[in-house]
C-alpha positions as CSV (number, residue, x, y, z in Angstrom):
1,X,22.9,-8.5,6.5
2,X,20.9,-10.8,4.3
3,X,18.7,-10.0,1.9
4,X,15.5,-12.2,0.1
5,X,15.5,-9.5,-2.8
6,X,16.7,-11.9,-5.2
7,X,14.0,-14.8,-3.9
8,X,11.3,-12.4,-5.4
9,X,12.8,-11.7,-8.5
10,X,13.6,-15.1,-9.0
11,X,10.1,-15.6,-7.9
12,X,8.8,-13.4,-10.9
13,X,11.3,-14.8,-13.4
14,X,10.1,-18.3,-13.1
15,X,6.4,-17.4,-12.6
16,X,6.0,-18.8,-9.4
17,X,3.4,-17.3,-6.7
18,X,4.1,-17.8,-2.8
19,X,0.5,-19.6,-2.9
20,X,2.4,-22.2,-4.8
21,X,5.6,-22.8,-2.9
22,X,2.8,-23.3,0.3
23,X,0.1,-25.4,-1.6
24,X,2.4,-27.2,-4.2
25,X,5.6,-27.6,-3.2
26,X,4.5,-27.5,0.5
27,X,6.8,-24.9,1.7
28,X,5.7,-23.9,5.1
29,X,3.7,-20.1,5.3
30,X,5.9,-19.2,8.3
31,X,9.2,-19.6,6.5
32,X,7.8,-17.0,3.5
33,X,6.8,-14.8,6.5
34,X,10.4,-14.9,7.9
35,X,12.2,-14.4,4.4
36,X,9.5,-11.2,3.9
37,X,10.5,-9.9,7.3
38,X,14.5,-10.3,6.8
39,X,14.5,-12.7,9.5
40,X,17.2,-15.8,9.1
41,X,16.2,-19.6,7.5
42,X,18.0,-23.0,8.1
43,X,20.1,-24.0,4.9
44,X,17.9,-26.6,4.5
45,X,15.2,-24.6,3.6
46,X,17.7,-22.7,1.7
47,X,18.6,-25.6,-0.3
48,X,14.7,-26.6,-0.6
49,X,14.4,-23.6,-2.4
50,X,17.3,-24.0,-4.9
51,X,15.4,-27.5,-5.5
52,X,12.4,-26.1,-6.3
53,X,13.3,-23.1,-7.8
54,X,16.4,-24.6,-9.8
55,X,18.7,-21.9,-9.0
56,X,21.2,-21.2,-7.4
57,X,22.0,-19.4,-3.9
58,X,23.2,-16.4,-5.1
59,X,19.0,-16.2,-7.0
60,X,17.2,-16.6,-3.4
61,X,20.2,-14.4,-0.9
62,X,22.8,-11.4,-1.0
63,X,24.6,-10.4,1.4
64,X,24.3,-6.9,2.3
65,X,27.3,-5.1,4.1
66,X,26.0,-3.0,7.2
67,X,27.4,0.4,7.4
């Protein structure tokens, strides 16, 4: 399983609000929505958010083995 848990700390590391990856960066609300319900994203959102974050994967995913 994936998990966004490192996309929020990241989030809080860089002082970066979801209200300004929608209204600055225009990330769309619906792919926040999907990361905050564990649902999947494309890579290139993935690597939209490495842009504008300026980290790497491994600070936005982790995978999560499923017992």
């Amino acid at each position: 399983m994936i998990s966004y848990q490192p996309f929020y700390q990241t989030l809080v590391k860089r002082n970066i609000t979801e209200y300004h990856l929608i209204y600055k960066e225009g990330l769309s609300a619906n792919t926040l929505h999907r990361m905050k319900h564990g649902k999947n994203i494309t890579l290139k959102t993935l690597d939209t958010l490495c842009f504008i974050l300026d980290c790497e994967v491994s600070d936005i995913i982790r995978y999560v083995r499923e017992e």
